[in-house]
PATOR-410482 format. One record per residue: x, y, z of N, C-alpha, C in turn. Coordinates in steps of 0.02 Angstrom, whole numbers, plus 50000, padded with zeros to 5 digits. Layout:
% residues N
XYZXYZXYZ;...
END
This chain:
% residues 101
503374897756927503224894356990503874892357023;503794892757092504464890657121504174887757182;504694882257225504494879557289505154880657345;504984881557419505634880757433505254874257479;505654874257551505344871157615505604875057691;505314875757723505564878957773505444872557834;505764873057872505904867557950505884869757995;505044867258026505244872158082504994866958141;505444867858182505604862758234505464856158204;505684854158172505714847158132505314845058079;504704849158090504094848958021504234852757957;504394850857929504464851357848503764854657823;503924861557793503404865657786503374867657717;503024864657654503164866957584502774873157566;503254877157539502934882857516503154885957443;502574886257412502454887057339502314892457317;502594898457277502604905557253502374905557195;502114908557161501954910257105501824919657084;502264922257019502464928157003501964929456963;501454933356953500954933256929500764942456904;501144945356849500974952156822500404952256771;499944956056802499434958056759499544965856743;500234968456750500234974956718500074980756778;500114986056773500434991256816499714993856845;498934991156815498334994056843497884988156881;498304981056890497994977856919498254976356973;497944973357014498114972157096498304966057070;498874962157109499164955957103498724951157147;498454946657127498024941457129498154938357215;498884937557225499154933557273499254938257340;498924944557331498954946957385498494946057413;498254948757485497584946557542497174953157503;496604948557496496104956757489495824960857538;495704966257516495394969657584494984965557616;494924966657679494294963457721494444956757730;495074952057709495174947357743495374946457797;495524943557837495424942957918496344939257917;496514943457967496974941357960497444943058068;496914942158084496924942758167496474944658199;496404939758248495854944058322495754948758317;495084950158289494614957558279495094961358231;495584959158190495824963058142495554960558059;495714964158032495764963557930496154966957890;496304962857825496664966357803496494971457763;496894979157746496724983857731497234987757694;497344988857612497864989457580498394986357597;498464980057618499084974857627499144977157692;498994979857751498904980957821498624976057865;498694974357910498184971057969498184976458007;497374977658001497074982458035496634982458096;496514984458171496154983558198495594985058176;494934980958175494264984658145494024989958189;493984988158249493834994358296493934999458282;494735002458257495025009258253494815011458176;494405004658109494425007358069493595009158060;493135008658120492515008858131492505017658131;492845018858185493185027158223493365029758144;493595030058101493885032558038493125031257995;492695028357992492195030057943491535032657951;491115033557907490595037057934490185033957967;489645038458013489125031458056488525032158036;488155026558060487755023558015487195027358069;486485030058024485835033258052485625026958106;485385029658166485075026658213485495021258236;486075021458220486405012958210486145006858221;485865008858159485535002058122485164998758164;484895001958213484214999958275484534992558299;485224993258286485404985158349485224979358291;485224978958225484884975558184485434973958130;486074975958125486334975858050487274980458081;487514981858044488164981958041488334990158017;488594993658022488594999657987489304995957930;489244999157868489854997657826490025003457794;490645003257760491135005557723490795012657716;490095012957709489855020657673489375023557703;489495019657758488795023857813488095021357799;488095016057776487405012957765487395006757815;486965004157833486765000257894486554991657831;487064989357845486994979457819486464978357859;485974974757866485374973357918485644966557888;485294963257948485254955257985484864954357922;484764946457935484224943057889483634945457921;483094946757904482374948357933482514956257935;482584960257920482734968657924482894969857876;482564975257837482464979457785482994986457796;483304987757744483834993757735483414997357713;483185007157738484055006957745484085007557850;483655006657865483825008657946483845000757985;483454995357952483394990157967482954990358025;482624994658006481944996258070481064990658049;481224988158007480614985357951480674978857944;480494975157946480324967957913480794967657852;481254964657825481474963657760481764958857747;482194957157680482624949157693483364951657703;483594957157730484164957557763484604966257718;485274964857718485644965757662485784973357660;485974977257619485984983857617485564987057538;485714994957574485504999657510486184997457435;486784996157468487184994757429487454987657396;486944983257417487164974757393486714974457308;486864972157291486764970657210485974969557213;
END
């Protein structure tokens, strides 16, 4: 563990590091995970801030898109709202995707 302080315009700003190896097949803990937000309409994406827009254009699209009801994600399946049934979210359901647990 280490601390320094940085000053910026007179406010004293503490900032605290921590070195943390779990070995050459794990992702380091202290980085942003995917999909954290990390700007106006952006996320982060392998340590990137990514516009989501441009990373919508890069994946597959979702059938019917998702009838205005749900989100297309990562695999071309349609997240539906609460009340909409996957996989088109055309149905009555309690929300969620083909791919949530």
């Amino acid at each position: 563990l280490s601390h320094t302080f940085i000053n910026k315009k007179g406010s004293i700003i503490p900032c605290r590091t921590a070195l943390v190896d779990l070995g050459v097949n794990q992702v380091d803990p202290g980085l942003a995970p995917d999909g954290s937000h990390c700007g106006e309409g952006k996320m982060c994406v392998n340590q990137k801030c990514m516009s989501v827009s441009s990373l919508r254009k890069m994946g597959p699209a979702c059938p019917q898109d998702c009838n205005g009801n749900g989100w297309c994600n990562n695999k071309g399946h349609c997240h539906c709202k609460d009340g909409f049934a996957p996989p088109y979210c055309d149905n009555p359901g309690p929300g969620g995707s083909m791919d949530s647990g």
